[in-house]
N, C-alpha and C positions, 0 to 999 in steps of 0.2 A: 810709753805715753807720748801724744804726739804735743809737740809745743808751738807756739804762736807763730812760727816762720813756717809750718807744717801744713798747719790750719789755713794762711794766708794760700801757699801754693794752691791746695786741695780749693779752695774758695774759686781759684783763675780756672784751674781745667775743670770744675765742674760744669763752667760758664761754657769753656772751649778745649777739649781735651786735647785737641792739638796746637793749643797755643804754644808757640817757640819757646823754648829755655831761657834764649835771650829775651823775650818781652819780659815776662815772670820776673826774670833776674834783675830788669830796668826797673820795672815797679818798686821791687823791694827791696833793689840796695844791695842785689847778691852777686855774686857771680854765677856764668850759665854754668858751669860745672857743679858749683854748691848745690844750684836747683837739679841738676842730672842728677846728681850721688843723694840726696833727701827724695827724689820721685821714685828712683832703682830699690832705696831700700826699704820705703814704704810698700811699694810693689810686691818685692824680697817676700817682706815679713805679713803678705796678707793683707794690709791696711785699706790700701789704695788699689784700684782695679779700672784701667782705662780700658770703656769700650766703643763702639760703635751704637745706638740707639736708634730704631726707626720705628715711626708710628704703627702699630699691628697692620687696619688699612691697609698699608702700601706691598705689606708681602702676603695679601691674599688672606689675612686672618677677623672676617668682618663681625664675629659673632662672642662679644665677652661677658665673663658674668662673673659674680664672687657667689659662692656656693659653702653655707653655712655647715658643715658635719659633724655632726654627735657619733661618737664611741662608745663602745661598751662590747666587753671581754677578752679586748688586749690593750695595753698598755700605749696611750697615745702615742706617745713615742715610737712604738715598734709602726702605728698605722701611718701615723705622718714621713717614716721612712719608705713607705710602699709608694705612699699618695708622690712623695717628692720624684719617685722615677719616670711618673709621668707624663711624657713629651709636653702637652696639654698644660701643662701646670707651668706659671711665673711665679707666682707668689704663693705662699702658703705659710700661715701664723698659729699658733694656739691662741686662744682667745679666753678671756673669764665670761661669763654669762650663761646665754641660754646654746651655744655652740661651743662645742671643744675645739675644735680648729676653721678654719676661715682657707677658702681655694680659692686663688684669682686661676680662670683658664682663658685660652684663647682658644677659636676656631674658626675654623673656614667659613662655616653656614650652619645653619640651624640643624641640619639633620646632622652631621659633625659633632657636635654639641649634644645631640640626643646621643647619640653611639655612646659617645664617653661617657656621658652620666651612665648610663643604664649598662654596660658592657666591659668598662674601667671603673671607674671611683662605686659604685657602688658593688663593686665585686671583689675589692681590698676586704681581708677578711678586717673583722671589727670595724665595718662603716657600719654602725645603726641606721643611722637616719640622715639623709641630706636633705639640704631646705636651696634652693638657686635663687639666687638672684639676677636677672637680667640686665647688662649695661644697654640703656639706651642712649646715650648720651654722654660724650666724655668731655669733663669741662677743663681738667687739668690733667695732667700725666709729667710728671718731673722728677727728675734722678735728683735734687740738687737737696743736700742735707745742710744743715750746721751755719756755715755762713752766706751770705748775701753772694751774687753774682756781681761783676765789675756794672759800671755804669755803659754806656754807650762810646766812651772815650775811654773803655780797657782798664780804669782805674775805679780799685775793687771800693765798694760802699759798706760801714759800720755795717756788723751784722745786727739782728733782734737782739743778741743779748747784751754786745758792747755797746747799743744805745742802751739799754738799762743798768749798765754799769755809770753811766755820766751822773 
């Protein structure tokens, strides 16, 4: 279980994944080793995962969409392992409703986009029925979960919940 010196770090490099040890450590009263040895073994153990991030855009992938899919006569689970290999595939959820699972993909261009609907994902055995949805328009895109990001002076702001603990 991760605890509030945890939470705090994770809160700075979601802001800036390369933020120094030593700033982190200055904020929060630690030592840069303390935050090295809590970042290594979150890392270690799964928790925490620093990456690099870049807008789709920029590496030739202008074509996204989330793509609704209904199963039937294998076991979602077995489908969403097929669906997860890929390449095409960022995200992918089960969902309760009128879809069993939910595809975020990316692609080059449109005809990209057809290939894989028609030629990959609907050729996973047990896709029934897929429904696309077309991104036109992206108004947000952000890794950043759980706590607020620092302010503009590096020093981290209450998150939503710890103002609703006051």
């Amino acid at each position: 279980m991760l605890d509030e010196t945890d939470r705090e770090i994770i809160g700075f490099l979601q802001y800036d994944g390369r933020m120094p040890y030593t700033k982190i450590a200055s904020e929060l009263g630690l030592t840069e080793g303390g935050v090295r040895h809590r970042v290594k073994k979150m890392t270690d153990e799964g928790i925490l995962q620093i990456v690099g991030i870049v807008q789709p855009r920029h590496i030739g992938l202008e074509e996204a969409s989330m793509i609704g899919v209904t199963v039937e006569g294998k076991p979602i689970d077995d489908v969403a392992d097929e669906i997860a290999k890929l390449p095409e595939v960022t995200y992918l959820f089960q969902a309760a409703g009128e879809f069993d699972l939910f595809v975020e993909v990316y692609c080059q261009d449109r005809q990209h986009f057809v290939n894989f609907l028609n030629n990959k994902l609907q050729q996973v055995p047990g896709v029934r029925k897929t429904q696309s949805f077309l991104i036109l328009k992206m108004y947000k895109l952000s890794y950043r979960w759980g706590d607020a990001p620092p302010n503009e002076n590096g020093v981290k702001r209450p998150s939503f919940l710890e103002t609703q603990r006051r």
